[in-house]
N, C-alpha and C positions, 0 to 999 in steps of 0.2 A: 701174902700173895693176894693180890685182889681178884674178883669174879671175871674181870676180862680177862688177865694173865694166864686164871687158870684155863677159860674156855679155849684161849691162843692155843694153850698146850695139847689140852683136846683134839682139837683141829690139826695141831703139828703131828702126833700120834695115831691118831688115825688116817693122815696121809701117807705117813713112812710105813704103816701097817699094811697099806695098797702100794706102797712100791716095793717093798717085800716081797710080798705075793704071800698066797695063802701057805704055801709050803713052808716059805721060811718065817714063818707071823711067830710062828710057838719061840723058837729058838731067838728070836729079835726080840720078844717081851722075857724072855730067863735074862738073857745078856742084858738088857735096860733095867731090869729088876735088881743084878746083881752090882751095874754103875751105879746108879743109885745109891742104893745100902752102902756101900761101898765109898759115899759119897756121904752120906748122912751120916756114919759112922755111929749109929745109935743101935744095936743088935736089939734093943728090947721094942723100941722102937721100928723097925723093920718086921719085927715077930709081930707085932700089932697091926703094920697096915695088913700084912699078909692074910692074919686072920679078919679083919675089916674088908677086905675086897673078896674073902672067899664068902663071908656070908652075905654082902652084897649081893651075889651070884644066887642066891637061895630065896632072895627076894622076890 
């Protein structure tokens, strides 16, 4: 994936984050978390970004 494609994604996610609304943001990123994985089909893989975006978070 190249750096534009991913910033595209960015932008698309963080739009659909605001037409969600704040209420529904938690349960719209578990659901997109669990497409995904779901999609990747790589469990160890999945286990990694998880822990990769949660320490992101502590940064």
């Amino acid at each position: 994936m190249t750096r534009t494609e991913l910033e595209a994604i960015y932008e698309a996610l963080a739009c659909r984050i605001d037409e969600v609304g704040e209420a529904n943001s938690p349960l719209y990123l578990a659901k997109l978390a669990l497409l995904l994985a779901e999609r990747l089909g790589d469990a160890t893989a999945v286990q990694s970004c998880l822990d990769d975006a949660a320490q992101a978070l502590d940064a």
